[in-house]
Backbone as a ProteinNet text record, in pm:
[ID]
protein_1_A
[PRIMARY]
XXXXXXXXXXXXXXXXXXXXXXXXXXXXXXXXXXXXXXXXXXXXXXXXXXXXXXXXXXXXXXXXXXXXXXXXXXXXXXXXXXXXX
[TERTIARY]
-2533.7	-2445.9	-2310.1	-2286.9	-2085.2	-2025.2	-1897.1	-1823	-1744.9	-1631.8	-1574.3	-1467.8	-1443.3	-1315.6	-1193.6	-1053.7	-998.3	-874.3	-823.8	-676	-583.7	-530.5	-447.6	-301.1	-254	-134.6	-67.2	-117.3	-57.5	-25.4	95.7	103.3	-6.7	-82.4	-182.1	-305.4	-367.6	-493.5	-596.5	-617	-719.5	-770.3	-651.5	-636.4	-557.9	-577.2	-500.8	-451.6	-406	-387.2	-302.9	-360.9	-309.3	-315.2	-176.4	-222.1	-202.9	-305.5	-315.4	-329	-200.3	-202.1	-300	-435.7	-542.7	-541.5	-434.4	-375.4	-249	-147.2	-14.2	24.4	104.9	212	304.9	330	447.6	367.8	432.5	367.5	462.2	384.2	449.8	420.5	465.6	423.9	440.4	347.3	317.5	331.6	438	449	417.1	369	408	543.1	580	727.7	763.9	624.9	653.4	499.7	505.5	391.4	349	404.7	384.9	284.7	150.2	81.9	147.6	165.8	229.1	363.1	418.2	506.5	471.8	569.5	497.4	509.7	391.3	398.7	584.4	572.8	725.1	665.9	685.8	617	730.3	748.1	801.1	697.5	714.6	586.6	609.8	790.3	796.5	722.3	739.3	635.6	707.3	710.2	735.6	834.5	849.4	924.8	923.8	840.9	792.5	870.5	858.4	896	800.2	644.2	550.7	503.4	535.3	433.1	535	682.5	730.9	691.8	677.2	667.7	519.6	405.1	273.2	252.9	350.3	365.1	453.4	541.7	596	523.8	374	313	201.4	101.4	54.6	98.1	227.3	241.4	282.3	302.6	300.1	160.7	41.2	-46.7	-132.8	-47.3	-106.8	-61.6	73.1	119.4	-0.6	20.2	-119.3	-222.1	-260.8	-371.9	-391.4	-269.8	-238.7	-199.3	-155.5	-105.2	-185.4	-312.1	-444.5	-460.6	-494.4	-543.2	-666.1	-768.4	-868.3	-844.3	-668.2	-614.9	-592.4	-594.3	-540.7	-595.5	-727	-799.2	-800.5	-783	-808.5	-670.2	-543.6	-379.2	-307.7	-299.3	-238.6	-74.7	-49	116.7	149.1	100.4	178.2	297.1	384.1	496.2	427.8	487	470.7	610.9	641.7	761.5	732.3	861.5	818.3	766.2	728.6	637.3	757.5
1076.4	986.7	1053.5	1064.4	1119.5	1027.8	1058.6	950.9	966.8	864.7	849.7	971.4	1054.4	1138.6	1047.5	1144.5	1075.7	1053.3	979	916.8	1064.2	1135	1229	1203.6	1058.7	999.5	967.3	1011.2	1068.3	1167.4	1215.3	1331.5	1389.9	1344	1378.5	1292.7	1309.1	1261.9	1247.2	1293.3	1317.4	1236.3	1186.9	1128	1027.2	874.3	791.9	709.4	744.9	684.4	535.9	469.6	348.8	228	187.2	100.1	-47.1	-100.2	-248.3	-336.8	-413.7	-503.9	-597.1	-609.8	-728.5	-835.4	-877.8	-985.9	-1012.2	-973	-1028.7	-1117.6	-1104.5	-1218.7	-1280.3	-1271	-1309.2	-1420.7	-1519.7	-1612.6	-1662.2	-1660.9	-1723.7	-1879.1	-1911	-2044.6	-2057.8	-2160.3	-2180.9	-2306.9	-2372.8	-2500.3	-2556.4	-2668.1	-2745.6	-2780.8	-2725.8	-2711	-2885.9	-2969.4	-3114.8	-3105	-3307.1	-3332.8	-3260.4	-3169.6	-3090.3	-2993	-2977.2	-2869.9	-2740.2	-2738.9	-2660.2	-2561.2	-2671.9	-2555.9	-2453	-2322.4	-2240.8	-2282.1	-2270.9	-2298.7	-2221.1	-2284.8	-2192.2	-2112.6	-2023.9	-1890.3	-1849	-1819.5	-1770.6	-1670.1	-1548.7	-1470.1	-1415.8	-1420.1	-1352.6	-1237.2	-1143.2	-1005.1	-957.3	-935.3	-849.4	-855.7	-1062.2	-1104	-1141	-1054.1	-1023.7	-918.1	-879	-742.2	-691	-725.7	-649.7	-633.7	-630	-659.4	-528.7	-550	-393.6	-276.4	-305.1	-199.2	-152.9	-225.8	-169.2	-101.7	-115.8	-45.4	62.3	120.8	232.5	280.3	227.6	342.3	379	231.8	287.2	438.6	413.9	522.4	637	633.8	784.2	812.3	720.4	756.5	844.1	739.5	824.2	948.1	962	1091.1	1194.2	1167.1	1284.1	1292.1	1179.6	1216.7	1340.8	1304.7	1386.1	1504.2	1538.9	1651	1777.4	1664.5	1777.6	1905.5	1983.9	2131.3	2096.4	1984.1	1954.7	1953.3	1916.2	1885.2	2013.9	2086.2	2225.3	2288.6	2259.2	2336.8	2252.8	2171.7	2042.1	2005	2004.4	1963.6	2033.3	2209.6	2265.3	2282.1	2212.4	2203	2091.4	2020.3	1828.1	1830.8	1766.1	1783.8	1695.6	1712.3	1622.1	1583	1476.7	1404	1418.7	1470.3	1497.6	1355	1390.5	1245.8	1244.1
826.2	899.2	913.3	1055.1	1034.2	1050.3	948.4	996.7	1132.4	1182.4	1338.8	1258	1375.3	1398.2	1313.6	1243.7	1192	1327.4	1298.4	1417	1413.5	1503.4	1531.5	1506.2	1520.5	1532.5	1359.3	1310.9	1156.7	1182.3	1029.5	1014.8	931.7	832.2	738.2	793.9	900.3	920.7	816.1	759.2	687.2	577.4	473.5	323.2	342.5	352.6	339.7	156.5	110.8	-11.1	-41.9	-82.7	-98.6	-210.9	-263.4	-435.2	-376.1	-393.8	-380.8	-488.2	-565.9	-660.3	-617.5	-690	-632.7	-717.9	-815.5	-837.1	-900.6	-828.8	-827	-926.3	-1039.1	-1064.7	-1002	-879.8	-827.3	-673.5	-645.6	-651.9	-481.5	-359.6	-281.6	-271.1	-121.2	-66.8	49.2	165	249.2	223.1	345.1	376.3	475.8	539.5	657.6	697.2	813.9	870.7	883.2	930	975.9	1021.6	1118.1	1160.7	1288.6	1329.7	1471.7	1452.1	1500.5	1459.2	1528.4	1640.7	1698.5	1629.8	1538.4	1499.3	1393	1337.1	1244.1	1126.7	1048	837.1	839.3	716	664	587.7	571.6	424.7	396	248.9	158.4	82.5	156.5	61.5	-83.9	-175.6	-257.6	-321.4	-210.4	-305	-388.3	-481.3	-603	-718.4	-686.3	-777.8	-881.4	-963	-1119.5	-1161.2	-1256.9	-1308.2	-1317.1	-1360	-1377.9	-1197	-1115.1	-1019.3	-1017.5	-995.4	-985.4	-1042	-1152.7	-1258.9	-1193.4	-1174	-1144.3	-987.2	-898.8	-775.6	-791.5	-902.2	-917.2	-1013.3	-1094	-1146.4	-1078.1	-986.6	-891	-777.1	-750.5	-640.4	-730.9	-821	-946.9	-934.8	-989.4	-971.3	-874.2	-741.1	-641.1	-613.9	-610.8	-572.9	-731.1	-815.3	-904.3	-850.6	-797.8	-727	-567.8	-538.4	-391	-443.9	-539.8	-600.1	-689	-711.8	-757.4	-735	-737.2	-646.7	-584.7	-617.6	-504	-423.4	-380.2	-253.5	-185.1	-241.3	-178.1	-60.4	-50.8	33.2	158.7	122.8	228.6	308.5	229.8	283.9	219	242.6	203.5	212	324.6	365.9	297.9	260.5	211.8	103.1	179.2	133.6	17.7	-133.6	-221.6	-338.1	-304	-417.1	-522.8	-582.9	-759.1	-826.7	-893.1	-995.5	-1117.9
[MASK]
+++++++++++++++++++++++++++++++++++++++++++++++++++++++++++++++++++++++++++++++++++++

């Protein structure tokens, strides 16, 4: 099976890396604005108004950058700029 061609419109086509907290401490809300369906919910999404929810998206993206930083990577994205960890 191949997979589809990757998108050109990156700079790094190839490797998308990404940390997704899949359950959050930090806690929004969705209201009814009024009786109008028509109008929009109010949302208040509070992302990352924990300390831990912070703390786990600056070790997630440490993480990731080690991961991007491997020498597996080498052969594959030899130019990638990489941020010190």
């Amino acid at each position: 099976m191949r997979s589809a061609p990757a998108s050109r419109s990156t700079r790094f086509p190839d490797f998308i890396y990404v940390f997704n907290r899949r359950v959050p401490t930090s806690v929004g809300r969705t209201d009814i604005a009024d009786g109008d369906f028509r109008r929009a919910p109010l949302i208040a999404p509070n992302y990352l108004s924990t300390d831990k929810d912070e703390l786990d998206v600056v070790h997630g993206g440490r993480l990731l950058q080690a991961i991007g930083a491997h020498r597996g990577h080498a052969s594959v994205d030899p130019g990638t700029h990489r941020a010190p960890i």
